[in-house]
mmCIF file of the N, C-alpha and C atoms, coordinates in Angstrom:
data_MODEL
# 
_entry.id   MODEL 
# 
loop_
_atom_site.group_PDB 
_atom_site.id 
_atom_site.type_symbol 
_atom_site.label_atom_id 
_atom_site.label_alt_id 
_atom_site.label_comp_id 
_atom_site.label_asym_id 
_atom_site.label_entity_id 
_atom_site.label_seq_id 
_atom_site.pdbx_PDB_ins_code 
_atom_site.Cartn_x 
_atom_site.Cartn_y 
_atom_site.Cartn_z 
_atom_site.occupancy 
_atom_site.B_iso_or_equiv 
_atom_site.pdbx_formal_charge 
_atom_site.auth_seq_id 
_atom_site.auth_comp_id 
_atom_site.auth_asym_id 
_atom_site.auth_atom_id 
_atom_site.pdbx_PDB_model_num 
ATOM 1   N N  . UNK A 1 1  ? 15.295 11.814 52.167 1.00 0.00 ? 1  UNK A N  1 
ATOM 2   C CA . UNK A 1 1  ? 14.192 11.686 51.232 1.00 0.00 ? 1  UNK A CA 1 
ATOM 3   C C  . UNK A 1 1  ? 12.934 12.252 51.871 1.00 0.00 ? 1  UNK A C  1 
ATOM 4   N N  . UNK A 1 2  ? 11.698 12.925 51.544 1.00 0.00 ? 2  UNK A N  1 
ATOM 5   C CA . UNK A 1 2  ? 11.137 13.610 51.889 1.00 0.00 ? 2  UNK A CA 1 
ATOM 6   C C  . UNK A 1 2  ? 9.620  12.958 51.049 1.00 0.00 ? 2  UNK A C  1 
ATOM 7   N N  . UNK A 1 3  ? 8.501  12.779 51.582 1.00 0.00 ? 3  UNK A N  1 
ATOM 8   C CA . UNK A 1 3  ? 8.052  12.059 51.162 1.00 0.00 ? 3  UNK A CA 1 
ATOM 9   C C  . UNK A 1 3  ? 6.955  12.658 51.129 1.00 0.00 ? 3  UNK A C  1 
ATOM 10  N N  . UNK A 1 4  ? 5.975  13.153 50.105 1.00 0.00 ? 4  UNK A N  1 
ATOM 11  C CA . UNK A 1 4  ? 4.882  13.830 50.210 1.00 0.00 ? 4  UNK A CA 1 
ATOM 12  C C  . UNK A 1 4  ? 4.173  13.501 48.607 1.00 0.00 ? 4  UNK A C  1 
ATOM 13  N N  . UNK A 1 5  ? 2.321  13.454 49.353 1.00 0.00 ? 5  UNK A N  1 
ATOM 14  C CA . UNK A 1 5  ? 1.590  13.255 48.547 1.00 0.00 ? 5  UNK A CA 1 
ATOM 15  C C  . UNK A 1 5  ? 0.914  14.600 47.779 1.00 0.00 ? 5  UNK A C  1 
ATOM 16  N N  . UNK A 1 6  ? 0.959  14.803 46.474 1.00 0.00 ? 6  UNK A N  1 
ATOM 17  C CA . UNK A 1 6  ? 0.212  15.985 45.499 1.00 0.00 ? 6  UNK A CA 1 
ATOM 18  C C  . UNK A 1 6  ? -1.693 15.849 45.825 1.00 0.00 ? 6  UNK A C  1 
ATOM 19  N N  . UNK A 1 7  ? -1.979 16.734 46.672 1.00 0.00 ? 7  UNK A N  1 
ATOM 20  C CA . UNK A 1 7  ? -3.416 16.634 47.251 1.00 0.00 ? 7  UNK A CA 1 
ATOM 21  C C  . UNK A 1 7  ? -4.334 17.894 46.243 1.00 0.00 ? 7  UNK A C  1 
ATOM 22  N N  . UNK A 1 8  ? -4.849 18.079 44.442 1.00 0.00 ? 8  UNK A N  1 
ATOM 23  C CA . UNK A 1 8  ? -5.548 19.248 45.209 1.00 0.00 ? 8  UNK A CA 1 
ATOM 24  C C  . UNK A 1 8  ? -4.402 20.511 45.145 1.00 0.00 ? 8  UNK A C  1 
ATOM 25  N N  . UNK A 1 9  ? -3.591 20.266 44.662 1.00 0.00 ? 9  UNK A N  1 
ATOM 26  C CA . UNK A 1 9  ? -2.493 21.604 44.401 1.00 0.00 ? 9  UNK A CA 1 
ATOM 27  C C  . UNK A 1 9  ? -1.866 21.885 45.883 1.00 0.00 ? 9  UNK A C  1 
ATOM 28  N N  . UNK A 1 10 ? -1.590 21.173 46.539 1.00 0.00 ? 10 UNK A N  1 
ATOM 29  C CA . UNK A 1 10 ? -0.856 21.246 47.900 1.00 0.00 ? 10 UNK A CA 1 
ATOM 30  C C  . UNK A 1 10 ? -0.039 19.887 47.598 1.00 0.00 ? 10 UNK A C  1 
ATOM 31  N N  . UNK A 1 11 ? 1.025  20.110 48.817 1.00 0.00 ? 11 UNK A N  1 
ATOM 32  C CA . UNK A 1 11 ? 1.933  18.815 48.622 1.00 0.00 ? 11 UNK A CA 1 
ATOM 33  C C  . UNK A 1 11 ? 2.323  18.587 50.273 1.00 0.00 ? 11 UNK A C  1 
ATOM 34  N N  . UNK A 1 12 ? 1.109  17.527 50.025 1.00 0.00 ? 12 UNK A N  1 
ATOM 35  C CA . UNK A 1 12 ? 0.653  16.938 51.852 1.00 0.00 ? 12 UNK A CA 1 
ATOM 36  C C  . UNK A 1 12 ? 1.966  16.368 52.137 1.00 0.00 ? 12 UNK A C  1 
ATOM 37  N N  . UNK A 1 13 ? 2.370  16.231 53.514 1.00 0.00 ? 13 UNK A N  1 
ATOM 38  C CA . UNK A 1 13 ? 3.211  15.813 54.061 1.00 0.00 ? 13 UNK A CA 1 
ATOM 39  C C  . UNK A 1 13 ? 2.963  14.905 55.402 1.00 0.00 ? 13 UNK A C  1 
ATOM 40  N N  . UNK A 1 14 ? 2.283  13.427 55.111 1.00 0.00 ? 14 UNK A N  1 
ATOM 41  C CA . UNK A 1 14 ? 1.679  12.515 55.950 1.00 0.00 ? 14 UNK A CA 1 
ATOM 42  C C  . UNK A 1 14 ? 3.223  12.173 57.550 1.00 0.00 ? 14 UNK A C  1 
ATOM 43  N N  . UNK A 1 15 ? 4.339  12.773 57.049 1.00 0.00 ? 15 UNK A N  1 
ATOM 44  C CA . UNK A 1 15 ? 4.962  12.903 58.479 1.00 0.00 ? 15 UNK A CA 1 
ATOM 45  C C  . UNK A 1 15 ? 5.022  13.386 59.480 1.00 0.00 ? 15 UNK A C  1 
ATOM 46  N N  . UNK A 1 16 ? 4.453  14.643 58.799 1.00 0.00 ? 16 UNK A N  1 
ATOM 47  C CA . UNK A 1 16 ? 4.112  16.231 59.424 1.00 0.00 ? 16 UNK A CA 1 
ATOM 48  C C  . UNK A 1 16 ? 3.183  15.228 61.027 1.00 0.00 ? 16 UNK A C  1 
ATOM 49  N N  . UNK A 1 17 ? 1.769  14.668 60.594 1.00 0.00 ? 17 UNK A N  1 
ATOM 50  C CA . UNK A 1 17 ? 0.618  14.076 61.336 1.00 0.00 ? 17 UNK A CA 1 
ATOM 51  C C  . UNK A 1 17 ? 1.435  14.024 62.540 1.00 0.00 ? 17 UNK A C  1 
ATOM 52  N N  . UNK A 1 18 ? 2.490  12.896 62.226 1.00 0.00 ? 18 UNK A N  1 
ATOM 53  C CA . UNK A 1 18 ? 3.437  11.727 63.056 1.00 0.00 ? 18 UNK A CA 1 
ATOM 54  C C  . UNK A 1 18 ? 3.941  12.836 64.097 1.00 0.00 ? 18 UNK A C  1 
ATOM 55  N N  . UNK A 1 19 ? 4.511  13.706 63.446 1.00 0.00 ? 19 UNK A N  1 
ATOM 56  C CA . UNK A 1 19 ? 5.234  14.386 64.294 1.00 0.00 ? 19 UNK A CA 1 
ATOM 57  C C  . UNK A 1 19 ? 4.356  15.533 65.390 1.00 0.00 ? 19 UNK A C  1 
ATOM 58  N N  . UNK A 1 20 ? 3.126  16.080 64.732 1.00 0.00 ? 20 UNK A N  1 
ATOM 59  C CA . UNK A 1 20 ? 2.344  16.591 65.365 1.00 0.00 ? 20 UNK A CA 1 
ATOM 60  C C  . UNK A 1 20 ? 1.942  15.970 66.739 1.00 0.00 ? 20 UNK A C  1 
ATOM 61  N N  . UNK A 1 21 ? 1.464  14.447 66.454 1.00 0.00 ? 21 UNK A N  1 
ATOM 62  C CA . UNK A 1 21 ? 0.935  13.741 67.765 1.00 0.00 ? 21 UNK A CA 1 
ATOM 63  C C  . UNK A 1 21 ? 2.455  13.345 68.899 1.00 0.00 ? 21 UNK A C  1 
ATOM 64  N N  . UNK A 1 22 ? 3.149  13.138 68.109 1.00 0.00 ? 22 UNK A N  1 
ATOM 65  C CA . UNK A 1 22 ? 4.331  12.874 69.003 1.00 0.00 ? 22 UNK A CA 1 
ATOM 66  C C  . UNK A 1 22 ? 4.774  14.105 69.724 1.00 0.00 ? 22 UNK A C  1 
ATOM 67  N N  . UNK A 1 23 ? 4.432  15.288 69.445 1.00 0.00 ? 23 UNK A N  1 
ATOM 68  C CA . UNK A 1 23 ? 5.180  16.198 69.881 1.00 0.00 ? 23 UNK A CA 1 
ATOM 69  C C  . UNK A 1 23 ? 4.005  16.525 71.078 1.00 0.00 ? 23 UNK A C  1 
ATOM 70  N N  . UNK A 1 24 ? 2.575  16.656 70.805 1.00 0.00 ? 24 UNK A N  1 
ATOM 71  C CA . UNK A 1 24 ? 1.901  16.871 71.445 1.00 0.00 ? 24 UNK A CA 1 
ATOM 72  C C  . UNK A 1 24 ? 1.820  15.842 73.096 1.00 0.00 ? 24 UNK A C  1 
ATOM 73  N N  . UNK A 1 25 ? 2.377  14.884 72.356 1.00 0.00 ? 25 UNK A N  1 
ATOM 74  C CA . UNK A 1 25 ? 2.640  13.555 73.692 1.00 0.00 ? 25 UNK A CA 1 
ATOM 75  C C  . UNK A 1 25 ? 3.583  13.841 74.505 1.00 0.00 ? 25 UNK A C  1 
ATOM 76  N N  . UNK A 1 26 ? 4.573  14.055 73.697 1.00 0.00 ? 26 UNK A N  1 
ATOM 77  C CA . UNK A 1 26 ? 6.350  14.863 74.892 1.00 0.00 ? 26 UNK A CA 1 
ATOM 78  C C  . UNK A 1 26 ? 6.011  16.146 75.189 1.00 0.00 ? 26 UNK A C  1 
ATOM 79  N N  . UNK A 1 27 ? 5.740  16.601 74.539 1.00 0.00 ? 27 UNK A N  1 
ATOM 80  C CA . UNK A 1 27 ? 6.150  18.018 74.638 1.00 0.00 ? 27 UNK A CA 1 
ATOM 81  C C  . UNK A 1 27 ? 4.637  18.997 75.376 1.00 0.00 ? 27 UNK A C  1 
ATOM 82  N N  . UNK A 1 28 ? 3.320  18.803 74.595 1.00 0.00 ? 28 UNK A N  1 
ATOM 83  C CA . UNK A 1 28 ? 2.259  19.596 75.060 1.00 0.00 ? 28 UNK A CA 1 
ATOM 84  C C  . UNK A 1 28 ? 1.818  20.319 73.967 1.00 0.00 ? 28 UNK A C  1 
ATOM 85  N N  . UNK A 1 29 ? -0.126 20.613 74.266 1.00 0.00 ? 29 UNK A N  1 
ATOM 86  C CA . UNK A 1 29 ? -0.249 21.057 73.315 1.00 0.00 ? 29 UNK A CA 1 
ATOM 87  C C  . UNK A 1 29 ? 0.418  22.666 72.562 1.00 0.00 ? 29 UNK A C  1 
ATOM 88  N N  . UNK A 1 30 ? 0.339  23.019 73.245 1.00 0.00 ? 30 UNK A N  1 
ATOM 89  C CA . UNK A 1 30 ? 1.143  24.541 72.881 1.00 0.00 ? 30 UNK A CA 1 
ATOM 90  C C  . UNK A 1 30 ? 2.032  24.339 72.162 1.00 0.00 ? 30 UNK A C  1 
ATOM 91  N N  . UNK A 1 31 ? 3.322  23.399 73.016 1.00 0.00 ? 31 UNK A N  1 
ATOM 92  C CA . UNK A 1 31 ? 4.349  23.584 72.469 1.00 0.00 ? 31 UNK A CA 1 
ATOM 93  C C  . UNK A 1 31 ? 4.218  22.608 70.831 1.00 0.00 ? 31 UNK A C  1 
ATOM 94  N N  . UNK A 1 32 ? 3.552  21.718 70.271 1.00 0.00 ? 32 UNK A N  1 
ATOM 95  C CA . UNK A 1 32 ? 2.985  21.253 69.317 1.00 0.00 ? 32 UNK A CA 1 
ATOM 96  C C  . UNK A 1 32 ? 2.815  22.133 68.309 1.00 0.00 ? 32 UNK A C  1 
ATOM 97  N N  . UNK A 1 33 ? 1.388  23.214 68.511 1.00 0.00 ? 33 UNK A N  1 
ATOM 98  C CA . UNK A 1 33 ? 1.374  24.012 67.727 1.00 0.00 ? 33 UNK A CA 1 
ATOM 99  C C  . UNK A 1 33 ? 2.077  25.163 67.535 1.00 0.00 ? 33 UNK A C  1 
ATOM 100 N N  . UNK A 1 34 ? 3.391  25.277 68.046 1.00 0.00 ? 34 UNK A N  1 
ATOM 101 C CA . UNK A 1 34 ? 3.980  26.142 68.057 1.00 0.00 ? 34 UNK A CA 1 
ATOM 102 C C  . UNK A 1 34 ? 5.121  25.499 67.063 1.00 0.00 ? 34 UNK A C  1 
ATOM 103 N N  . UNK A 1 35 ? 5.377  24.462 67.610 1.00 0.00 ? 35 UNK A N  1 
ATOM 104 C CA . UNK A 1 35 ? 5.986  23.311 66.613 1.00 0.00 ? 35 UNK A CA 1 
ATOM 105 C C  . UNK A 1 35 ? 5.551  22.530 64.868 1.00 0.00 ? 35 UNK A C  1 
ATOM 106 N N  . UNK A 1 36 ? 4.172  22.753 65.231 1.00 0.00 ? 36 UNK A N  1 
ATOM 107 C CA . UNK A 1 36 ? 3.391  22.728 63.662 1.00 0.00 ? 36 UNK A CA 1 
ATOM 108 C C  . UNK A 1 36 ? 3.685  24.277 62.916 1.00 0.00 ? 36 UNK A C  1 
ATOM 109 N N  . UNK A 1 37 ? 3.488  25.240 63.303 1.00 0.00 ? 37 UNK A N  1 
ATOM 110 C CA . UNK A 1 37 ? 3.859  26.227 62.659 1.00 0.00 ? 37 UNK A CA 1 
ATOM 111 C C  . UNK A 1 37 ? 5.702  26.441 62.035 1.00 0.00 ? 37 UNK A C  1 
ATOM 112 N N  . UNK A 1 38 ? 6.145  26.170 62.913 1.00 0.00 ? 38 UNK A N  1 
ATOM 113 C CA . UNK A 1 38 ? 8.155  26.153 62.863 1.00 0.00 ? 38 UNK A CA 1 
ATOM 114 C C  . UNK A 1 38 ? 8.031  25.244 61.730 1.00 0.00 ? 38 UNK A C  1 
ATOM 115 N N  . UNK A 1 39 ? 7.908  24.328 61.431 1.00 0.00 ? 39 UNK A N  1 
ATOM 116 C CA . UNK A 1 39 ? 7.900  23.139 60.065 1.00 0.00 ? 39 UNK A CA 1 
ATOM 117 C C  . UNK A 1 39 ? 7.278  23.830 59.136 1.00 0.00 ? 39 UNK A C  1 
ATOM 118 N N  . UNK A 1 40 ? 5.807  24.363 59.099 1.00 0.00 ? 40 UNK A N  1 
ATOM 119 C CA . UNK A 1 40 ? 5.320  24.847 57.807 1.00 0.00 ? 40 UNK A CA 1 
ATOM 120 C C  . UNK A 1 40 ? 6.283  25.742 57.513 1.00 0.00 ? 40 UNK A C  1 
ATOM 121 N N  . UNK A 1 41 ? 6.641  26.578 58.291 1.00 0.00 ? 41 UNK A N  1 
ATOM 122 C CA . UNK A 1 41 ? 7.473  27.888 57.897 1.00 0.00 ? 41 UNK A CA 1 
ATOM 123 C C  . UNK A 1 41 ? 8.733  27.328 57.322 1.00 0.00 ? 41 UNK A C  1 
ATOM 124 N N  . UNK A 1 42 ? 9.192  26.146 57.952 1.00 0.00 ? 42 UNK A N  1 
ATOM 125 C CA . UNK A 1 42 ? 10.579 25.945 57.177 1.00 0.00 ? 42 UNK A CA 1 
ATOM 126 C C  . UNK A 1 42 ? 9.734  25.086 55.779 1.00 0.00 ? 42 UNK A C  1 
ATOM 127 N N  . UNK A 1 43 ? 8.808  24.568 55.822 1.00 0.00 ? 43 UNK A N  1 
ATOM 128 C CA . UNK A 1 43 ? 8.882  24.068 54.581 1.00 0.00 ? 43 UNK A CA 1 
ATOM 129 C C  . UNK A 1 43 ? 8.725  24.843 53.493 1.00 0.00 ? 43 UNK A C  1 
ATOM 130 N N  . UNK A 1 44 ? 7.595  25.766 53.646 1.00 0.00 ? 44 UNK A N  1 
ATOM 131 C CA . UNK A 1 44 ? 7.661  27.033 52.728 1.00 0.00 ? 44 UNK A CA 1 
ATOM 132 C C  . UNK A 1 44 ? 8.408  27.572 52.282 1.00 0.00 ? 44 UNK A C  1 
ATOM 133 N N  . UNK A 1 45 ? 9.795  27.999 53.415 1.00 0.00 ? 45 UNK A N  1 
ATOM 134 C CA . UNK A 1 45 ? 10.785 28.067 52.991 1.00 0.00 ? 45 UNK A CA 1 
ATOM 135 C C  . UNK A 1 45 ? 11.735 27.949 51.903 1.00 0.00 ? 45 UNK A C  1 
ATOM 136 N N  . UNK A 1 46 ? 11.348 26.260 52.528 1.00 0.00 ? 46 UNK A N  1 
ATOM 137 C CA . UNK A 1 46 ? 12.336 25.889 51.527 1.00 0.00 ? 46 UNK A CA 1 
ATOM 138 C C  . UNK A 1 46 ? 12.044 25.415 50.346 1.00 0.00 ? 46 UNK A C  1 
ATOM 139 N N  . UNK A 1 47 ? 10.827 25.433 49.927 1.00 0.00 ? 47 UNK A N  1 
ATOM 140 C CA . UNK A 1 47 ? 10.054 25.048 48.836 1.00 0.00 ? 47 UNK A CA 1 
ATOM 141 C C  . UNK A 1 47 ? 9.269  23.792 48.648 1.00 0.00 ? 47 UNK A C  1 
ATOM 142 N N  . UNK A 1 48 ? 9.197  23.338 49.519 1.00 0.00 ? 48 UNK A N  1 
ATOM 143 C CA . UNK A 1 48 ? 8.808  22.224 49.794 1.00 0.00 ? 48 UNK A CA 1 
ATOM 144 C C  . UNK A 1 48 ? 7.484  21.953 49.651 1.00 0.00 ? 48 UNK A C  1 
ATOM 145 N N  . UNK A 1 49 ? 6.914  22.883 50.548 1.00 0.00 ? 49 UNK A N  1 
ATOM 146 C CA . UNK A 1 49 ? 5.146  23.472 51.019 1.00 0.00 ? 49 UNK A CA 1 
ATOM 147 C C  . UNK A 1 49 ? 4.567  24.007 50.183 1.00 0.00 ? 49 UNK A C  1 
ATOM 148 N N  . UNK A 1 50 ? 3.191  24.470 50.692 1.00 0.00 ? 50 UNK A N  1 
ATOM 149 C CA . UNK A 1 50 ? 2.531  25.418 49.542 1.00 0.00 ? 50 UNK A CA 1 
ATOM 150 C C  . UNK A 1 50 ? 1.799  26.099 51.159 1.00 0.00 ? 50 UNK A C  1 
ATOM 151 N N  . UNK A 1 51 ? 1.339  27.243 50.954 1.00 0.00 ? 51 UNK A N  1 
ATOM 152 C CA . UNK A 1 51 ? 0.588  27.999 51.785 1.00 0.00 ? 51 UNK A CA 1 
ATOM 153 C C  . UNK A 1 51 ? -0.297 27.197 52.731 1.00 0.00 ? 51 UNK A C  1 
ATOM 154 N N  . UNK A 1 52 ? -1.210 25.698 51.835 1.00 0.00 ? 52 UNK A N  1 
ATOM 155 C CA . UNK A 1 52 ? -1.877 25.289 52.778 1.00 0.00 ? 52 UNK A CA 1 
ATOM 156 C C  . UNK A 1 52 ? -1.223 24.614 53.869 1.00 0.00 ? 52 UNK A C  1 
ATOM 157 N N  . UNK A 1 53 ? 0.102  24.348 53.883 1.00 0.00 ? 53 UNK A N  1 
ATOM 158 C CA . UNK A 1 53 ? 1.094  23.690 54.846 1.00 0.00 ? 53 UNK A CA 1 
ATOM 159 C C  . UNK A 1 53 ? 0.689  24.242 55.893 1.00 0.00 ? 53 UNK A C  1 
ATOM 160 N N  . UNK A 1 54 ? 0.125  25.766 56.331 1.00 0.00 ? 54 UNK A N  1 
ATOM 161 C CA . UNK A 1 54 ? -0.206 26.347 57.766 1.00 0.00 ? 54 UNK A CA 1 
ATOM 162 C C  . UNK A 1 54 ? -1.281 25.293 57.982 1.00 0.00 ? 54 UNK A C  1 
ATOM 163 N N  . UNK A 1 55 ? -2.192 25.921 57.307 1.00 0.00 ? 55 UNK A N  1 
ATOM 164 C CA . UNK A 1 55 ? -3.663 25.191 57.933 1.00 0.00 ? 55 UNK A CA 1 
ATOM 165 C C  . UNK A 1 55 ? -3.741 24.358 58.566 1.00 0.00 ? 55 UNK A C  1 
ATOM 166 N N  . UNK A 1 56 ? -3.147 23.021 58.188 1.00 0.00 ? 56 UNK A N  1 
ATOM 167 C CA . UNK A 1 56 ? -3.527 21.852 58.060 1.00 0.00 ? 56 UNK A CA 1 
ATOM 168 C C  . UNK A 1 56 ? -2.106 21.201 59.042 1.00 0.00 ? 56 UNK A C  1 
ATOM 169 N N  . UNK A 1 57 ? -0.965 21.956 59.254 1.00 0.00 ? 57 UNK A N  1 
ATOM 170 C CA . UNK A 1 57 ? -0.381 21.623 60.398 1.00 0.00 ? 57 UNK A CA 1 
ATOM 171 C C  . UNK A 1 57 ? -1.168 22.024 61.890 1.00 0.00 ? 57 UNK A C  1 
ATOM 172 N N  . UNK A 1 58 ? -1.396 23.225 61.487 1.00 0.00 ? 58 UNK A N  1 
ATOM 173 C CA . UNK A 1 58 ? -2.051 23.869 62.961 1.00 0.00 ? 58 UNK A CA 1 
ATOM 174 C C  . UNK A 1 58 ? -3.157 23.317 63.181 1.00 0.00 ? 58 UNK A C  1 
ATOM 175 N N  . UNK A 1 59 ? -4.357 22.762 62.272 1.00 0.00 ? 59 UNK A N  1 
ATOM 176 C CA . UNK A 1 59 ? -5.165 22.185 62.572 1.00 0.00 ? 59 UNK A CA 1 
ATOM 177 C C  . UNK A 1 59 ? -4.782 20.673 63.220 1.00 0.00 ? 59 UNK A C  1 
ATOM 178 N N  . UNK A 1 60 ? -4.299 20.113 62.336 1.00 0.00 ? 60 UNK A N  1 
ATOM 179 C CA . UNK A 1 60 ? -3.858 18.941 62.550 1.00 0.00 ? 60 UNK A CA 1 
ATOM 180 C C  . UNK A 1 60 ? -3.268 18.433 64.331 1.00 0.00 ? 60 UNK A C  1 
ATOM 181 N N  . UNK A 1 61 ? -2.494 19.805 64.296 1.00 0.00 ? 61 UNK A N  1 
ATOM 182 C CA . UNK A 1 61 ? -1.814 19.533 66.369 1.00 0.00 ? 61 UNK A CA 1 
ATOM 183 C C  . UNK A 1 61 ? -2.652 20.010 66.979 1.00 0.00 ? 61 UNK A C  1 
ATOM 184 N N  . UNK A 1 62 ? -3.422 21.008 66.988 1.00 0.00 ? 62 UNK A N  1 
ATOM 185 C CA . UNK A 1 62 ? -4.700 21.387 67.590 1.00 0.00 ? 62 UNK A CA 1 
ATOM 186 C C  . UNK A 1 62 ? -5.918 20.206 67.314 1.00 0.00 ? 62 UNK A C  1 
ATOM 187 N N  . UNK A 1 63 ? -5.995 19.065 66.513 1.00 0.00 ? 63 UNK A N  1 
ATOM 188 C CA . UNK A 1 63 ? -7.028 18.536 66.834 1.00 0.00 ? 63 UNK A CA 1 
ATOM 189 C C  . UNK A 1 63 ? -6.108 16.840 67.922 1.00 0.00 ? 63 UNK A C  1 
ATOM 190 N N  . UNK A 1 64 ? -4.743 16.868 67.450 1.00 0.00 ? 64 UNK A N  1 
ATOM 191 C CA . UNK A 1 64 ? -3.477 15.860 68.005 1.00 0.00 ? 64 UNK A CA 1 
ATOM 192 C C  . UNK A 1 64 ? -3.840 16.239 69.604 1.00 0.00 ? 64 UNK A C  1 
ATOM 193 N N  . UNK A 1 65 ? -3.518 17.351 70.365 1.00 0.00 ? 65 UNK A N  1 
ATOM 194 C CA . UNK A 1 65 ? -3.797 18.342 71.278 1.00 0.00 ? 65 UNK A CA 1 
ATOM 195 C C  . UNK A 1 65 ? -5.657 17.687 72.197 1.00 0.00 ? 65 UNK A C  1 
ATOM 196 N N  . UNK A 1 66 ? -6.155 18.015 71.476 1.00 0.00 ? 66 UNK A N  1 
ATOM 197 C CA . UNK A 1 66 ? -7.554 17.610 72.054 1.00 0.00 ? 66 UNK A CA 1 
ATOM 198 C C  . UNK A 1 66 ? -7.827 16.490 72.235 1.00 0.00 ? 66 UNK A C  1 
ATOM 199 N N  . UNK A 1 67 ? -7.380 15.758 71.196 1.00 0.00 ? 67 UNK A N  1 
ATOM 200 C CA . UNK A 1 67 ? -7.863 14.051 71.497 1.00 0.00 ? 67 UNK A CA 1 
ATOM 201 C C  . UNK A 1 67 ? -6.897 13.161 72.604 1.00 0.00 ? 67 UNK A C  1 
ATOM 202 N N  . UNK A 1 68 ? -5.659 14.253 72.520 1.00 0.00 ? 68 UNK A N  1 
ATOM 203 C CA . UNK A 1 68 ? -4.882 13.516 73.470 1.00 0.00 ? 68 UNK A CA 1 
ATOM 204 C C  . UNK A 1 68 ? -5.002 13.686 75.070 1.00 0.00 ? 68 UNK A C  1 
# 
C-alpha cells in the first residue's frame, strides 16, 4: 500500500521524509541524495509521482544531510 497525500497537484509522499533522514543517518549525505533522486525516478516511473517528486526529495535529504 503506498500512501500519499494530493498537495497542490503533486502527490506528496510523507515516507519518502522517513527514508531520506534514515538514509542520511546509515548511509551519508551524498549517498542520501543520490538515494532521494533513485525513488523520485522510480516513482515517476512508475506513475506514482509528478515532476515535483525531484525537488522536494533532493531538497528534503539535502536539508536531512545538514541538520544531521
Amino acid at each position: 500500500m503506498y500512501f500519499r497525500v494530493p498537495v497542490f497537484g503533486s502527490k506528496a509522499a510523507p515516507i519518502q521524509h522517513l527514508i531520506n533522514v534514515l538514509s542520511v543517518i546509515i548511509l551519508g549525505s551524498w549517498w542520501a541524495l543520490a538515494g532521494a533522486f533513485i525513488a523520485s525516478f522510480i516513482r515517476n516511473i512508475s506513475g506514482l509521482g509528478t515532476l515535483l517528486a525531484f525537488p522536494a526529495s533532493l531538497v528534503g535529504a539535502l536539508l536531512a544531510g545538514l541538520l544531521y
